[in-house]
mmJSON file of the N, C-alpha and C atoms, coordinates in Angstrom:
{"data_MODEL":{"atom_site":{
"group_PDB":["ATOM","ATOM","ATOM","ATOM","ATOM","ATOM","ATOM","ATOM","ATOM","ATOM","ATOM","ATOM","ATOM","ATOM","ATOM","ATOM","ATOM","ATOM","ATOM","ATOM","ATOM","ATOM","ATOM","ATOM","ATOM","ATOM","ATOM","ATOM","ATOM","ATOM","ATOM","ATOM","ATOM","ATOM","ATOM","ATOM","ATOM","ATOM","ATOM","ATOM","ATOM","ATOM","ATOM","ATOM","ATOM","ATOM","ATOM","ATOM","ATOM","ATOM","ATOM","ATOM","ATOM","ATOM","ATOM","ATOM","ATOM","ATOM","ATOM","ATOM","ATOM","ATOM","ATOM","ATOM","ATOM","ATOM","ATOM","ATOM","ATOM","ATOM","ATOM","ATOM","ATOM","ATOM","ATOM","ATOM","ATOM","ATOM","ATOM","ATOM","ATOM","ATOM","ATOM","ATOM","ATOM","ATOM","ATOM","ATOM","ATOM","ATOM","ATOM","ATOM","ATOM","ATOM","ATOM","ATOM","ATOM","ATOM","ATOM","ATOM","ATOM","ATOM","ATOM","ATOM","ATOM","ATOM","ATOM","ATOM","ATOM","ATOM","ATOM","ATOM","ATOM","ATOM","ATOM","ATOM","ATOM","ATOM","ATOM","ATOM","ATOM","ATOM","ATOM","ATOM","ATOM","ATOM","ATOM","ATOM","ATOM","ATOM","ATOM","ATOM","ATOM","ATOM","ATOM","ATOM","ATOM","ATOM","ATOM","ATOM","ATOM","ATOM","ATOM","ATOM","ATOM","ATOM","ATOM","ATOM","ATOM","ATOM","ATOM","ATOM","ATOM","ATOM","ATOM","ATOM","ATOM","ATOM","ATOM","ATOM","ATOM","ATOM","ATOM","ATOM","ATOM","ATOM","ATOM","ATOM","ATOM","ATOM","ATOM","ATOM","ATOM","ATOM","ATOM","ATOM","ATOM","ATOM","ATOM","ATOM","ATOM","ATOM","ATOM","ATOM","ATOM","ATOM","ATOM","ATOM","ATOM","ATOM","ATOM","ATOM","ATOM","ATOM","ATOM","ATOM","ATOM","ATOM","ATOM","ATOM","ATOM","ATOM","ATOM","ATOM","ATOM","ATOM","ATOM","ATOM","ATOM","ATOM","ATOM","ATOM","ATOM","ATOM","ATOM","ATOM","ATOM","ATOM","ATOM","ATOM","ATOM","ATOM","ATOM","ATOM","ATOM","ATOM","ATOM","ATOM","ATOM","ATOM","ATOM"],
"id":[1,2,3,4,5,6,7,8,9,10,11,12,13,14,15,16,17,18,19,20,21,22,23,24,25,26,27,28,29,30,31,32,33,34,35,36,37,38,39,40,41,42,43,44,45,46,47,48,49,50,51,52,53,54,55,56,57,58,59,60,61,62,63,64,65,66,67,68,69,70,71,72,73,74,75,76,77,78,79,80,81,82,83,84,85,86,87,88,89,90,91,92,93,94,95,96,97,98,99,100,101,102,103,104,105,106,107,108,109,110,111,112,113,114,115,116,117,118,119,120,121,122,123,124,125,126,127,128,129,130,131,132,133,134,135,136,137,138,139,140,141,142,143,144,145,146,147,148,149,150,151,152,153,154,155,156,157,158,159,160,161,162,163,164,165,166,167,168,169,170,171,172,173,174,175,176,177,178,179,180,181,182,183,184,185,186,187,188,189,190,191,192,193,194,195,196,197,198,199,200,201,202,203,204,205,206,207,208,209,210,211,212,213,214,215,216,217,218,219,220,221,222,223,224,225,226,227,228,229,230,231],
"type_symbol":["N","C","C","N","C","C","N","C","C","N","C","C","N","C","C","N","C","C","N","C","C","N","C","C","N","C","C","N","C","C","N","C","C","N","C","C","N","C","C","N","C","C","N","C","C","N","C","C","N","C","C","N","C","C","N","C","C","N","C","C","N","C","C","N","C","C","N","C","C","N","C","C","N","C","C","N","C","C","N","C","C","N","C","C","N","C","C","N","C","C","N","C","C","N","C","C","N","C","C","N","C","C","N","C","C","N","C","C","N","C","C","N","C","C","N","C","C","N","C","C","N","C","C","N","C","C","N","C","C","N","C","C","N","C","C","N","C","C","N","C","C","N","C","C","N","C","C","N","C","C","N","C","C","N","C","C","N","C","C","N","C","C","N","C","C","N","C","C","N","C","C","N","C","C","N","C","C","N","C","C","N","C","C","N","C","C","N","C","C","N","C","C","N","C","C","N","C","C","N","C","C","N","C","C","N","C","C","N","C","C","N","C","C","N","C","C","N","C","C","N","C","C","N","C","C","N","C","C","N","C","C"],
"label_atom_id":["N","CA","C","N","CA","C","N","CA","C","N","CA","C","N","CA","C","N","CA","C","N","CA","C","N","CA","C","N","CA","C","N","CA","C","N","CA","C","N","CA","C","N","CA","C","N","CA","C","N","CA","C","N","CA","C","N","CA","C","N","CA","C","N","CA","C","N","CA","C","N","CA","C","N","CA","C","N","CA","C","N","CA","C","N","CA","C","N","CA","C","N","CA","C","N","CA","C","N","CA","C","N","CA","C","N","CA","C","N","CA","C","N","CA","C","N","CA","C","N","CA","C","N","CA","C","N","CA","C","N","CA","C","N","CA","C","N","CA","C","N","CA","C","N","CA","C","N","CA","C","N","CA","C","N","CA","C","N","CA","C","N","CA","C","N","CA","C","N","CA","C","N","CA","C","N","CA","C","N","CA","C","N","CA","C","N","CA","C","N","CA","C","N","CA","C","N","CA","C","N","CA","C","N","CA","C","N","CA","C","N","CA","C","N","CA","C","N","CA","C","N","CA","C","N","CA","C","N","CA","C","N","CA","C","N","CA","C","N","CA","C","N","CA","C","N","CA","C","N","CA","C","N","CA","C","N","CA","C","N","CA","C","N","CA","C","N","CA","C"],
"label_alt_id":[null,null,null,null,null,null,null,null,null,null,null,null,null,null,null,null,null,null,null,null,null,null,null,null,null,null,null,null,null,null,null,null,null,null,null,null,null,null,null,null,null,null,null,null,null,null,null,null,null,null,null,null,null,null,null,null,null,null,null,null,null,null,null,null,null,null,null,null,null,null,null,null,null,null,null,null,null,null,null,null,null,null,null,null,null,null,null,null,null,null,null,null,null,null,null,null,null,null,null,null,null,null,null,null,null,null,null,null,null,null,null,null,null,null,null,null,null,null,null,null,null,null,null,null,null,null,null,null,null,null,null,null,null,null,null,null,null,null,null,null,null,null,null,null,null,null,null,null,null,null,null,null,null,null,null,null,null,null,null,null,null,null,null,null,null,null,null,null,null,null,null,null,null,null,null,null,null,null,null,null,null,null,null,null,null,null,null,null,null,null,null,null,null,null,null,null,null,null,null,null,null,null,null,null,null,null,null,null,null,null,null,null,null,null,null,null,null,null,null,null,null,null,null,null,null,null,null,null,null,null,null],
"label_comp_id":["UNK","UNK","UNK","UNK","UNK","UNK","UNK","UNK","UNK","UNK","UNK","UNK","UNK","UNK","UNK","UNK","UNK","UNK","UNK","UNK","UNK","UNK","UNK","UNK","UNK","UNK","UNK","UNK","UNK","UNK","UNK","UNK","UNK","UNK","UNK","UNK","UNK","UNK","UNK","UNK","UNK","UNK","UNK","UNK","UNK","UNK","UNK","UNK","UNK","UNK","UNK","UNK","UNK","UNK","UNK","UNK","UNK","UNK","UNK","UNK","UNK","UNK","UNK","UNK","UNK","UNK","UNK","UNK","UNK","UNK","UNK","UNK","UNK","UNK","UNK","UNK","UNK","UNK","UNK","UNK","UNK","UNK","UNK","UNK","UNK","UNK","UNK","UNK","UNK","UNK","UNK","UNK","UNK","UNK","UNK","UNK","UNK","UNK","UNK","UNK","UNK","UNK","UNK","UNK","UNK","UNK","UNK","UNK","UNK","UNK","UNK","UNK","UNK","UNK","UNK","UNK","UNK","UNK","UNK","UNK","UNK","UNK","UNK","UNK","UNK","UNK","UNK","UNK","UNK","UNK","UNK","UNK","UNK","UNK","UNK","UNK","UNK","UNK","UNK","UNK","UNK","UNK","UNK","UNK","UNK","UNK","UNK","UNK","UNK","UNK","UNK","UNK","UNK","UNK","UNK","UNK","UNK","UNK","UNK","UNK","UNK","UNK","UNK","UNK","UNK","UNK","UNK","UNK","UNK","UNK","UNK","UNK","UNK","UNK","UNK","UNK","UNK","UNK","UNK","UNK","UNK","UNK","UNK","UNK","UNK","UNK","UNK","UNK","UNK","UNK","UNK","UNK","UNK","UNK","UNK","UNK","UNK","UNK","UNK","UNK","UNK","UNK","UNK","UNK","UNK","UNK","UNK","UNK","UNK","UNK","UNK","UNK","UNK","UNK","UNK","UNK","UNK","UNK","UNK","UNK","UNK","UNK","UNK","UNK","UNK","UNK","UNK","UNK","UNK","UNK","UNK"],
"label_asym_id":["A","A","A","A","A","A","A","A","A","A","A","A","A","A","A","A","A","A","A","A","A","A","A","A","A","A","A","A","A","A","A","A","A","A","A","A","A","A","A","A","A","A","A","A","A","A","A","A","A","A","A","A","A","A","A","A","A","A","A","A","A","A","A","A","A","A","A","A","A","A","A","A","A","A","A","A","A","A","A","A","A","A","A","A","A","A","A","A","A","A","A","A","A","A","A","A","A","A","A","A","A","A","A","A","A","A","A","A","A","A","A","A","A","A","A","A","A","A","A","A","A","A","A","A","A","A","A","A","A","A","A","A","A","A","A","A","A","A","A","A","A","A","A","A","A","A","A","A","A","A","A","A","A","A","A","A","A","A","A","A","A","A","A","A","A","A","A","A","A","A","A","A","A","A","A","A","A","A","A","A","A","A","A","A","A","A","A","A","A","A","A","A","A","A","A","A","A","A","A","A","A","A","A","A","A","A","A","A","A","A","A","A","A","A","A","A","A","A","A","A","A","A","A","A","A","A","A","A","A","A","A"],
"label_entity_id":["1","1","1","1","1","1","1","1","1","1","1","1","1","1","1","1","1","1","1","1","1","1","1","1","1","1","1","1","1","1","1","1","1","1","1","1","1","1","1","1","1","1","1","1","1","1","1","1","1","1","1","1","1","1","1","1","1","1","1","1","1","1","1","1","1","1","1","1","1","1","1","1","1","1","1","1","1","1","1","1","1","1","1","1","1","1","1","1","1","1","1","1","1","1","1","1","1","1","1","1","1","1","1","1","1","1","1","1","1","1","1","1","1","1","1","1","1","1","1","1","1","1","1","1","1","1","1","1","1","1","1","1","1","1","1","1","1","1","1","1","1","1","1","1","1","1","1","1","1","1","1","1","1","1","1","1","1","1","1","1","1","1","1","1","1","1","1","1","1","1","1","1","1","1","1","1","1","1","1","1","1","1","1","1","1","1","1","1","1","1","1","1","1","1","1","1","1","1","1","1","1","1","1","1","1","1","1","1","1","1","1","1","1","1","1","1","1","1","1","1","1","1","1","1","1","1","1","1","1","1","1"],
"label_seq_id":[1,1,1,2,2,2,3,3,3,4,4,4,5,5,5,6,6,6,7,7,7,8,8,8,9,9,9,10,10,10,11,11,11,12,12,12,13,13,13,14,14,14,15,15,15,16,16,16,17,17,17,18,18,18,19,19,19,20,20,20,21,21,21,22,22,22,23,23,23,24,24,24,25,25,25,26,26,26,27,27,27,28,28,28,29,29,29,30,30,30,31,31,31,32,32,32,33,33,33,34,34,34,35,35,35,36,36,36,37,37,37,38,38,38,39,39,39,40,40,40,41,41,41,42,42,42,43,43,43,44,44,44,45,45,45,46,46,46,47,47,47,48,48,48,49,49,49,50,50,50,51,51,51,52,52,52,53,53,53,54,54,54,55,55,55,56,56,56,57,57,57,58,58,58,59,59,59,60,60,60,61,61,61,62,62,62,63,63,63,64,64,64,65,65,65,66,66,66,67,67,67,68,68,68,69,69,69,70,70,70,71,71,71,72,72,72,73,73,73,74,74,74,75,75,75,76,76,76,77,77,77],
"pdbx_PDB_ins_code":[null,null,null,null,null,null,null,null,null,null,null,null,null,null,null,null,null,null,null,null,null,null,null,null,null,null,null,null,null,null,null,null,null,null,null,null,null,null,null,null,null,null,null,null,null,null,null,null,null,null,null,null,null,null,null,null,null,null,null,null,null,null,null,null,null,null,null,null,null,null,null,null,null,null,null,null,null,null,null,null,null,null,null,null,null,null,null,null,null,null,null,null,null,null,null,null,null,null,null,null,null,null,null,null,null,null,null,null,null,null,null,null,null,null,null,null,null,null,null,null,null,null,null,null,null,null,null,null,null,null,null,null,null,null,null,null,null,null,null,null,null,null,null,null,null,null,null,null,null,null,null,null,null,null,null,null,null,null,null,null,null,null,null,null,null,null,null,null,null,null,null,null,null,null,null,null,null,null,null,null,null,null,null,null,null,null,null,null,null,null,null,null,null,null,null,null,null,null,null,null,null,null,null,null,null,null,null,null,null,null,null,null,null,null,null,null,null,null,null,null,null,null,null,null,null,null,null,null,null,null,null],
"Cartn_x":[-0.79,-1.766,-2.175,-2.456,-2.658,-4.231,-4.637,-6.006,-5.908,-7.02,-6.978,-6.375,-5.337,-5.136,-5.947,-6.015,-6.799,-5.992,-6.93,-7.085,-8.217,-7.788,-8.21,-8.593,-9.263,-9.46,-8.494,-8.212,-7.163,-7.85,-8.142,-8.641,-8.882,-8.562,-8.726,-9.154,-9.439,-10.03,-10.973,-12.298,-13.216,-14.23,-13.461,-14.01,-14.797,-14.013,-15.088,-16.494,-16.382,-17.54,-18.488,-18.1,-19.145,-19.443,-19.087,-19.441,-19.882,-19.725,-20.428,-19.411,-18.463,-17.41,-16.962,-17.096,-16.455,-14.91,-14.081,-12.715,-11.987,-12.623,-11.702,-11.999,-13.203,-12.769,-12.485,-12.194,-11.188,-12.075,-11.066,-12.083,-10.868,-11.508,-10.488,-10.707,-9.063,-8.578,-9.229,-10.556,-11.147,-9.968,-9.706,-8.654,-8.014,-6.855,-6.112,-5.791,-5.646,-5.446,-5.125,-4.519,-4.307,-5.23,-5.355,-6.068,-4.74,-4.668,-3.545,-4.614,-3.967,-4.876,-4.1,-3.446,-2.615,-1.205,-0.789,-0.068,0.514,-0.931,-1.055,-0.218,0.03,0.435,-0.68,-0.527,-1.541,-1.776,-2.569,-3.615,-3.826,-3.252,-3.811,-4.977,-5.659,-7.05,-7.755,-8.3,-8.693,-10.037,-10.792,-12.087,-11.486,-12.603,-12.508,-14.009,-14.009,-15.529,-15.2,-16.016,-16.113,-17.05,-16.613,-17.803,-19.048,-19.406,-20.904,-21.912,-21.361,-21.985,-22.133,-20.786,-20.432,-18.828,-19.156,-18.04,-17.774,-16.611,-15.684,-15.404,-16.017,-15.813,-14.483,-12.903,-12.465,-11.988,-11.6,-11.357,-10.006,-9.094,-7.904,-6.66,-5.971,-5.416,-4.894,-4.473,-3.612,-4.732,-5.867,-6.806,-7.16,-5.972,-6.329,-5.102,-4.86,-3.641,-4.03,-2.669,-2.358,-2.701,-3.257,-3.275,-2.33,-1.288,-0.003,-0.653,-0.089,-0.589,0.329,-1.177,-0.183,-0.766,0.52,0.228,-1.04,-0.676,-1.182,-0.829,0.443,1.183,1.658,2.265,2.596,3.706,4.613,5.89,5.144,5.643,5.489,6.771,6.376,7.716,7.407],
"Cartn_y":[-1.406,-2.463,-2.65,-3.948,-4.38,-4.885,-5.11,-5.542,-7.5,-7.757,-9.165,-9.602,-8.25,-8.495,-8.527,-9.343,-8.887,-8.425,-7.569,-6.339,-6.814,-5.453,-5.342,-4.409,-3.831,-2.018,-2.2,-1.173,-0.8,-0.936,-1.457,-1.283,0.45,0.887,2.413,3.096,2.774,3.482,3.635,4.873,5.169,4.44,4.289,2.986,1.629,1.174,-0.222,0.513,1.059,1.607,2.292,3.1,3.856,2.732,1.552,0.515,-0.64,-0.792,-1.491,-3.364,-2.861,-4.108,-4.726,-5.865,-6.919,-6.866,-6.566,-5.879,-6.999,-8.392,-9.486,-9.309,-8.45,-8.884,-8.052,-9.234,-9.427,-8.99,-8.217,-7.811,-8.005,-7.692,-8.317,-6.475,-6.346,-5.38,-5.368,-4.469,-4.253,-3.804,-2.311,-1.304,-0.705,-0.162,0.605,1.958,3.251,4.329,5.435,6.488,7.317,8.678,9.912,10.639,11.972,12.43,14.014,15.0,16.072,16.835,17.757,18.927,19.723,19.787,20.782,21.086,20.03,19.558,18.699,17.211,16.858,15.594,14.671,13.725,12.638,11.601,11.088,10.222,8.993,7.811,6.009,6.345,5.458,5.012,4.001,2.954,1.537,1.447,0.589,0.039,-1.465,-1.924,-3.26,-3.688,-5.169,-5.694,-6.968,-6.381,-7.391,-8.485,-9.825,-11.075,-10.627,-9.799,-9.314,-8.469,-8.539,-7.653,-6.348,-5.816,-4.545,-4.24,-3.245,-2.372,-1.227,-0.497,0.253,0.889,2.217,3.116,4.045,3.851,5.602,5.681,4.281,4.99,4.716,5.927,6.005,4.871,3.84,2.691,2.95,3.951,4.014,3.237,3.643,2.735,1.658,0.65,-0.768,-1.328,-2.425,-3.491,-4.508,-4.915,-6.127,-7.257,-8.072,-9.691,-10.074,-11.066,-11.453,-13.15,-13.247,-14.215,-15.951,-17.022,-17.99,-18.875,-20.132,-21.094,-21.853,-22.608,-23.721,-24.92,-24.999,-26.523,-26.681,-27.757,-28.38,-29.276,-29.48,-30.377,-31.546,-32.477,-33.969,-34.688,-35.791,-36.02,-37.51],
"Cartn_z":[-2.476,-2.546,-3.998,-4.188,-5.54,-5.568,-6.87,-6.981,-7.072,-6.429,-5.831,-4.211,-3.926,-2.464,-1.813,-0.5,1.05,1.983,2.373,3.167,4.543,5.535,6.529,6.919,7.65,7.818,9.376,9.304,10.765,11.974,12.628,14.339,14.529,13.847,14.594,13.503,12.771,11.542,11.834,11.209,11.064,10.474,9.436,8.203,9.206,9.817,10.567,10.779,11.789,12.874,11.509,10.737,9.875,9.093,8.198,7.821,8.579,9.828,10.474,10.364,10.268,9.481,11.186,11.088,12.201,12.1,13.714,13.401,12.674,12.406,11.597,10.249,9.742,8.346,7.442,6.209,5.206,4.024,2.894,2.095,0.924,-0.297,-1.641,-2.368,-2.461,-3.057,-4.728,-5.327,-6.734,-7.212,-6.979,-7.757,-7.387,-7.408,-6.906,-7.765,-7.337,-8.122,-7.09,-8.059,-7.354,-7.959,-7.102,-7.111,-6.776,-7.748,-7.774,-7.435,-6.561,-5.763,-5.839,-6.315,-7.191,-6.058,-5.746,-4.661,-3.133,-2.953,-2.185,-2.181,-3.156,-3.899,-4.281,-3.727,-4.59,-3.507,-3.506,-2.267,-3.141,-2.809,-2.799,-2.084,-3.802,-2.798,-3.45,-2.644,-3.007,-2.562,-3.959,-3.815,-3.187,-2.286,-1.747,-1.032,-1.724,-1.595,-0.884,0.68,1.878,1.555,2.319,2.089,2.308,3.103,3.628,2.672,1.129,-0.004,0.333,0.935,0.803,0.239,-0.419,-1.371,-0.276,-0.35,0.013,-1.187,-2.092,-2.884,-2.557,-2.687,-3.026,-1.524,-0.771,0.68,0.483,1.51,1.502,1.872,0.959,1.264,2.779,3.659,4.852,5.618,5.323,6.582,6.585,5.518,5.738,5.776,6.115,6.7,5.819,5.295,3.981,4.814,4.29,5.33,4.736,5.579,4.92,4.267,3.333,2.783,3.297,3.539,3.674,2.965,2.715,1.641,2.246,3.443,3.973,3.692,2.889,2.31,3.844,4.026,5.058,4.389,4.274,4.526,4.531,3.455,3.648,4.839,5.741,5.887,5.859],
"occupancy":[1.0,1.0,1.0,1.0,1.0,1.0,1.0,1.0,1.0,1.0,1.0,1.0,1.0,1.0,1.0,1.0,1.0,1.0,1.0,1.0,1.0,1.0,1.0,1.0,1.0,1.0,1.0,1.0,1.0,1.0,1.0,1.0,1.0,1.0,1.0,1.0,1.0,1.0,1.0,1.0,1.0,1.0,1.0,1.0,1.0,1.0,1.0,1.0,1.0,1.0,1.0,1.0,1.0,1.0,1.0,1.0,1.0,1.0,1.0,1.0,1.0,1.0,1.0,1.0,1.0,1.0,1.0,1.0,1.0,1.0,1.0,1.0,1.0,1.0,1.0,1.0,1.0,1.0,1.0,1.0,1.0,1.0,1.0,1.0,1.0,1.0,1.0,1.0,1.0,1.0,1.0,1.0,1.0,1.0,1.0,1.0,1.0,1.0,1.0,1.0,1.0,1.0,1.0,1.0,1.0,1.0,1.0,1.0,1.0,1.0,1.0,1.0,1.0,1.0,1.0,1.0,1.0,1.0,1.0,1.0,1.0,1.0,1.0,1.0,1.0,1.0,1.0,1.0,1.0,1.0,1.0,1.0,1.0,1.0,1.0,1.0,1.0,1.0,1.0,1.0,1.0,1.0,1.0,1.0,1.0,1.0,1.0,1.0,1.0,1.0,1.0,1.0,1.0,1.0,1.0,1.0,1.0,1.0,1.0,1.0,1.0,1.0,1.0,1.0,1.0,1.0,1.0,1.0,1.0,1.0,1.0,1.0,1.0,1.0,1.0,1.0,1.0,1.0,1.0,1.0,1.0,1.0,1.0,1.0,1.0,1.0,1.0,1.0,1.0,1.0,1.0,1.0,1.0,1.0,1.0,1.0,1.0,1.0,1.0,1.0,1.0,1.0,1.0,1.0,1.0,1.0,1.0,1.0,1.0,1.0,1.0,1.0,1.0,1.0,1.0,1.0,1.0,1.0,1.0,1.0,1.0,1.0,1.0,1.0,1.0,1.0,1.0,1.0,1.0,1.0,1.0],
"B_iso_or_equiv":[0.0,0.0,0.0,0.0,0.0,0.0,0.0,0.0,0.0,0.0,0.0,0.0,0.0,0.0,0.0,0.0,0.0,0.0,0.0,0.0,0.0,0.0,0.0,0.0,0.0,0.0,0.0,0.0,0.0,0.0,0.0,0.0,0.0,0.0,0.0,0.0,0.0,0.0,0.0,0.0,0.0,0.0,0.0,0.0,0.0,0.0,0.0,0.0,0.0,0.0,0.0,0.0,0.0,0.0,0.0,0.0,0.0,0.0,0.0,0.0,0.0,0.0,0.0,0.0,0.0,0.0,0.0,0.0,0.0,0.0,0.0,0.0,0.0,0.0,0.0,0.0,0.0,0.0,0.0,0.0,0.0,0.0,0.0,0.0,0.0,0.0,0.0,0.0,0.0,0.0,0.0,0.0,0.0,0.0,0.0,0.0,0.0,0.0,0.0,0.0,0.0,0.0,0.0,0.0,0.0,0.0,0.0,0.0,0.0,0.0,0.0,0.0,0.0,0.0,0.0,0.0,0.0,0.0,0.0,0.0,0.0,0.0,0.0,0.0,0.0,0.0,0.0,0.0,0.0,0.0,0.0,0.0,0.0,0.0,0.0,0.0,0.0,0.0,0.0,0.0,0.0,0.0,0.0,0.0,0.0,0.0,0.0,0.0,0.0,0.0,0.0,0.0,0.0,0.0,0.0,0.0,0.0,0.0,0.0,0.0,0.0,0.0,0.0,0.0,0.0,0.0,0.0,0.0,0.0,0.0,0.0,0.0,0.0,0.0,0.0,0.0,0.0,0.0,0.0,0.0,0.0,0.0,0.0,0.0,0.0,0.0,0.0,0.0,0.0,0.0,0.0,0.0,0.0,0.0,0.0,0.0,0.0,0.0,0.0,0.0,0.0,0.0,0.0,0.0,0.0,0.0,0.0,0.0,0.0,0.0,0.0,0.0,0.0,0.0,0.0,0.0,0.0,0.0,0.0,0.0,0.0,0.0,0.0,0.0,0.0,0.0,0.0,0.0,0.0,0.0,0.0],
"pdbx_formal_charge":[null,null,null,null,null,null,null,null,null,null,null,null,null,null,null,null,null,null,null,null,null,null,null,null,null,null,null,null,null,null,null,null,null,null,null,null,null,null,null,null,null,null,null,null,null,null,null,null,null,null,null,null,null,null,null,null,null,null,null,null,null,null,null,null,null,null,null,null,null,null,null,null,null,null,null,null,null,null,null,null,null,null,null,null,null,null,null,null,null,null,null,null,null,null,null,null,null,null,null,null,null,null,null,null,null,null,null,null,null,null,null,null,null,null,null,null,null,null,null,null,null,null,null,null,null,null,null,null,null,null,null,null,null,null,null,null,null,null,null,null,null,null,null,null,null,null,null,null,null,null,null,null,null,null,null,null,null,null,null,null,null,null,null,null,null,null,null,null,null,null,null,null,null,null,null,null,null,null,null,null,null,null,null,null,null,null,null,null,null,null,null,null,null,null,null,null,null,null,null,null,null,null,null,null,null,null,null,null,null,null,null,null,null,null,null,null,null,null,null,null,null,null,null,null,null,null,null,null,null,null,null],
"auth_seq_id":[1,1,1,2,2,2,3,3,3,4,4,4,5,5,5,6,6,6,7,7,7,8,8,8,9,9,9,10,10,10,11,11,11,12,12,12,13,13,13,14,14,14,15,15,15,16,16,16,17,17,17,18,18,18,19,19,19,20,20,20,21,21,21,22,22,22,23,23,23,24,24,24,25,25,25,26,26,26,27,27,27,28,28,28,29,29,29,30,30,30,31,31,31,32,32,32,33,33,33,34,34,34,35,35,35,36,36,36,37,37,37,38,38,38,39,39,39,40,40,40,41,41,41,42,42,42,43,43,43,44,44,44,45,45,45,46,46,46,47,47,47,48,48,48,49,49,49,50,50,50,51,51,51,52,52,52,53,53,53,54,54,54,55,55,55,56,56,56,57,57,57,58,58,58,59,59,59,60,60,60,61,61,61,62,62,62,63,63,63,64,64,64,65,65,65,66,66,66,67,67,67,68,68,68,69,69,69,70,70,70,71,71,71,72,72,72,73,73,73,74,74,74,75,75,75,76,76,76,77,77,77],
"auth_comp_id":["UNK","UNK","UNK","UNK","UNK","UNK","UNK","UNK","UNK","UNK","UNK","UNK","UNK","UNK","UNK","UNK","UNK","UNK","UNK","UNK","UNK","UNK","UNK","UNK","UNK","UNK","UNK","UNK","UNK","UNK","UNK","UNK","UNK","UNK","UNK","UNK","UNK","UNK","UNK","UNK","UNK","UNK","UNK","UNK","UNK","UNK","UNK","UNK","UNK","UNK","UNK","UNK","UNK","UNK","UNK","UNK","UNK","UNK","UNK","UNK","UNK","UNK","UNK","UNK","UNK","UNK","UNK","UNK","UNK","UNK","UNK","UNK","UNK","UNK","UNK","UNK","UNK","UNK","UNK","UNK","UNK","UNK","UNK","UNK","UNK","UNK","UNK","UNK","UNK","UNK","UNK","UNK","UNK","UNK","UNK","UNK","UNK","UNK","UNK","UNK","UNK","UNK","UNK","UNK","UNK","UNK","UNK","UNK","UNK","UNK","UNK","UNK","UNK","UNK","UNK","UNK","UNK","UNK","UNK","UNK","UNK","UNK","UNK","UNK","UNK","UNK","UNK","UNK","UNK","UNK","UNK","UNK","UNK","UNK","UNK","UNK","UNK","UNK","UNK","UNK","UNK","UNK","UNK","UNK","UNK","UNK","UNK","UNK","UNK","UNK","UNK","UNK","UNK","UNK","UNK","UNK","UNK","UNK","UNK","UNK","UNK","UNK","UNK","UNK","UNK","UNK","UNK","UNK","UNK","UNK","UNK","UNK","UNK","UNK","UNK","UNK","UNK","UNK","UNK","UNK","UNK","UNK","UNK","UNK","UNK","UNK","UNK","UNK","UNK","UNK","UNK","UNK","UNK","UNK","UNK","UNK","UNK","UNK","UNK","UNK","UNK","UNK","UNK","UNK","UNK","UNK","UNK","UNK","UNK","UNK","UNK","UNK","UNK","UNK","UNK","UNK","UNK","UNK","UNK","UNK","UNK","UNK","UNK","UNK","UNK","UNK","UNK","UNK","UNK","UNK","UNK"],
"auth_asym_id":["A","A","A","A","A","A","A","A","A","A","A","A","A","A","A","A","A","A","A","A","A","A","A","A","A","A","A","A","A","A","A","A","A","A","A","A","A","A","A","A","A","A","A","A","A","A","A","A","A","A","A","A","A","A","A","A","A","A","A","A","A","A","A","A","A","A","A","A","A","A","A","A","A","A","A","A","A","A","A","A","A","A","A","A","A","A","A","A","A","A","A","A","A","A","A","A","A","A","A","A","A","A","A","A","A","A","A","A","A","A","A","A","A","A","A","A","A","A","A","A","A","A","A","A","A","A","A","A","A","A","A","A","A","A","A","A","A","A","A","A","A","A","A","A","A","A","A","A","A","A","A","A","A","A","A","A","A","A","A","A","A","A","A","A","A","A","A","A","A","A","A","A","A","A","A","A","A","A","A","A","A","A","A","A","A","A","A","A","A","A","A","A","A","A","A","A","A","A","A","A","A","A","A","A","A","A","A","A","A","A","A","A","A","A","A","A","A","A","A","A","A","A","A","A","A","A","A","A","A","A","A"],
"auth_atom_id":["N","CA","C","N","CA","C","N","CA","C","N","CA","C","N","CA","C","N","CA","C","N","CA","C","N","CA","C","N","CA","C","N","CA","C","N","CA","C","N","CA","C","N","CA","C","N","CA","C","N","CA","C","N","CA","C","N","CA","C","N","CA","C","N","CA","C","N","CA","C","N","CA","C","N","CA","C","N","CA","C","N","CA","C","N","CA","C","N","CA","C","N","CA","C","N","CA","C","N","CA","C","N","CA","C","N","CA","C","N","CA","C","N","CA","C","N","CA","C","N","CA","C","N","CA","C","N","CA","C","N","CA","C","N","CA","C","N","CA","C","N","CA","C","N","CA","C","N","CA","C","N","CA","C","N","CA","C","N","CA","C","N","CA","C","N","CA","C","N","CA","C","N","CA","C","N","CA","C","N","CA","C","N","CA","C","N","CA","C","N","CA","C","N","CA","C","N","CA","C","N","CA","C","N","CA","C","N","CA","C","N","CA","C","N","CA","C","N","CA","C","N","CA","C","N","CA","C","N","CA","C","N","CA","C","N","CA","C","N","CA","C","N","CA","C","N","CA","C","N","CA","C","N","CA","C","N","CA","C","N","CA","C","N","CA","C","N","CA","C"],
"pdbx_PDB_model_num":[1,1,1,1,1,1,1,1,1,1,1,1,1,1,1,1,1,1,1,1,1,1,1,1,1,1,1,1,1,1,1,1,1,1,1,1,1,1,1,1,1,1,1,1,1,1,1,1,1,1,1,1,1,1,1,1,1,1,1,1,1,1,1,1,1,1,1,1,1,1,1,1,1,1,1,1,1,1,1,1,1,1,1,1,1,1,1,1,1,1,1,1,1,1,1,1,1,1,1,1,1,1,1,1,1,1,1,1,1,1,1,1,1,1,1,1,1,1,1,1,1,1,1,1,1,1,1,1,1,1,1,1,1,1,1,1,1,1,1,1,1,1,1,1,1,1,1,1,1,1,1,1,1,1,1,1,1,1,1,1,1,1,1,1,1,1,1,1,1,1,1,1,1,1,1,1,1,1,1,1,1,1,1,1,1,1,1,1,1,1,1,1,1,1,1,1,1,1,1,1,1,1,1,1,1,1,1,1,1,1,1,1,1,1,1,1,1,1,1,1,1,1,1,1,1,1,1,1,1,1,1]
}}}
């Protein structure tokens, strides 16, 4: 995940219910980084700030789903 993407939190994530997030929404990817944890390897993890003036600090990218992006052009004919 990149910064400026939207995002979704997973239906089954923790993240909705402890944030209180409606299972439709959409939030805009701040930053992306990783976090090395020695042995362990290293953990993605993304800030993302929902329309509702809430931020998502440092949570782990697996618990959100890319919204696929669409144009909305339509074909002249």
């Amino acid at each position: 995940m990149k910064a400026g993407q939207t995002v979704r939190v997973k239906p089954a994530s923790r993240l909705a219910s402890e944030w209180n997030l409606r299972p439709d929404a959409e939030g805009t990817v701040l930053c992306q980084y990783r976090i090395l944890s020695g042995c362990a390897g290293s953990v993605e993890r993304i800030d993302v700030r929902f329309a509702e003036n809430r931020t998502i600090w440092g949570a782990a990218a697996q618990e959100f789903l890319e919204v696929a992006e669409t144009s909305g052009a339509l074909a002249a004919h």
